[in-house]
N, C-alpha and C positions, 0 to 999 in steps of 0.2 A: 263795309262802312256802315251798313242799317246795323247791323249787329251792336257793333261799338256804339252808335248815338242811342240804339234804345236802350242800353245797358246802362249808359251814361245816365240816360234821361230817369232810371228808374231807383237813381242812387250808388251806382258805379262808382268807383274812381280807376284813374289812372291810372296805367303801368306805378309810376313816380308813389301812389300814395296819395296825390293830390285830389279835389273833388271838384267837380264844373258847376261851374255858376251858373244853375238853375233859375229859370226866372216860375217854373209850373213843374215841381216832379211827379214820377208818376210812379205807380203800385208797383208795376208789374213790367216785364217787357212787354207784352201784348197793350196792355195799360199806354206804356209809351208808343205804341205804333197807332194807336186808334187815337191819342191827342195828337200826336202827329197830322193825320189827316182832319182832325176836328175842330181841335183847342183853340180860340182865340179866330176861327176864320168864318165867316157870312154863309159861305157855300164849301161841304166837307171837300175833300182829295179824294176823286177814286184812286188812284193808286200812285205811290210813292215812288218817286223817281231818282236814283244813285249814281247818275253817271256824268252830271256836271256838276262843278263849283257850287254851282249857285243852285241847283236845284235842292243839293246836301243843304245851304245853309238855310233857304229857305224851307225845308222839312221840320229844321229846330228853330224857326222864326219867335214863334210864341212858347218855347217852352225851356230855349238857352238862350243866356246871353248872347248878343253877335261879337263880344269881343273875349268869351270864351277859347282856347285851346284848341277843341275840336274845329271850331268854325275858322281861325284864324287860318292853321293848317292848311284845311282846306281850300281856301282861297290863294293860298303860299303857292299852293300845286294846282293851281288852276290851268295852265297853257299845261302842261303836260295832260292830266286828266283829259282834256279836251284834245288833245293830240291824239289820246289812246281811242277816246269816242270815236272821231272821225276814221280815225282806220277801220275801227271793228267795223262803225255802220257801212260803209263803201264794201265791206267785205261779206258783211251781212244782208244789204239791200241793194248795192251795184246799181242806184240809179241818176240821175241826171243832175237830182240835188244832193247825193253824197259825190258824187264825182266833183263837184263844183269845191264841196270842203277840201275830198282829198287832195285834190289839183295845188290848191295852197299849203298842204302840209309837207305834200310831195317840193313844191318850188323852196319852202324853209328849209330842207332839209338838201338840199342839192345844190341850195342855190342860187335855181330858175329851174320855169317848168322846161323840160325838154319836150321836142317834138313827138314825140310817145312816149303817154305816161306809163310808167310802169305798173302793174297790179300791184295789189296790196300783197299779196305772196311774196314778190321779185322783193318789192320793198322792206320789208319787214326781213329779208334772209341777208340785205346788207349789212355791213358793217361801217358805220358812222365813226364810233369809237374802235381802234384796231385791235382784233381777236375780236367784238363783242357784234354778235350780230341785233339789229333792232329788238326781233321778239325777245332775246335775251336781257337788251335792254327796258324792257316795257314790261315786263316778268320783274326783275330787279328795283324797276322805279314805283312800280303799286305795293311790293313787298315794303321798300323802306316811305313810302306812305303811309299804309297799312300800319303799321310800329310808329313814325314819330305821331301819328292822328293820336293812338294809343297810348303814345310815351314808352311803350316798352323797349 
């Protein structure tokens, strides 16, 4: 997703052909990563954050339009993106405030929460959709993110 907005931001276009409504382009992809964290804000970014909605559109606040393609998308896929967060971090850091998210991702997906929640392993190797287990899902759902953010 950094890849694609900086590409964008530096006069990219589209899978489609088309070009994003720039409000500040920039040189270079490096060029777009450092207004990124710079352009247009009081106090710079140390570092640029990919794994929510809104953290993506806020990275191209001052530098695309917010009713640009890329940004739109990503807001489209917001409760997903944020479904895949919450698993990794609970899988990743296993503590009291990601239990607290997984706990609701776990009851959306089930339901309700049951009296033991299952790990992120157990969960992610079910199948929601039949034949498709979660990770197969969650592989599949960033891949076609990945493509319509790009239009490819």
């Amino acid at each position: 997703m950094e890849v694609i907005a900086a590409k964008l931001c530096c006069g990219g276009k589209y899978g489609d052909g088309a070009k994003p409504a720039l409000l500040h382009p920039s040189k270079s992809i490096e060029d777009a990563l450092i207004n990124m964290r710079t352009y247009g804000r009081k106090k710079p970014k140390g570092i640029l954050k990919w794994n929510k909605s809104k953290e993506m559109t806020g990275n191209l606040r001052h530098l695309m339009d917010a009713a640009d393609h890329y940004c739109t998308t990503c807001r489209n896929h917001s409760g997903r993106i944020n479904e895949m967060r919450v698993v990794r971090n609970h899988i990743a850091h296993g503590n009291a405030g990601t239990r607290a998210e997984y706990t609701k991702v776990v009851g959306r997906r089930l339901g309700g929460v049951p009296a033991r929640l299952p790990s992120p392993g157990l969960l992610v190797q079910q199948q929601f959709t039949p034949g498709t287990m979660l990770l197969t899902e969650y592989i599949a759902t960033m891949t076609a993110i990945v493509r319509d953010v790009a239009k490819c």
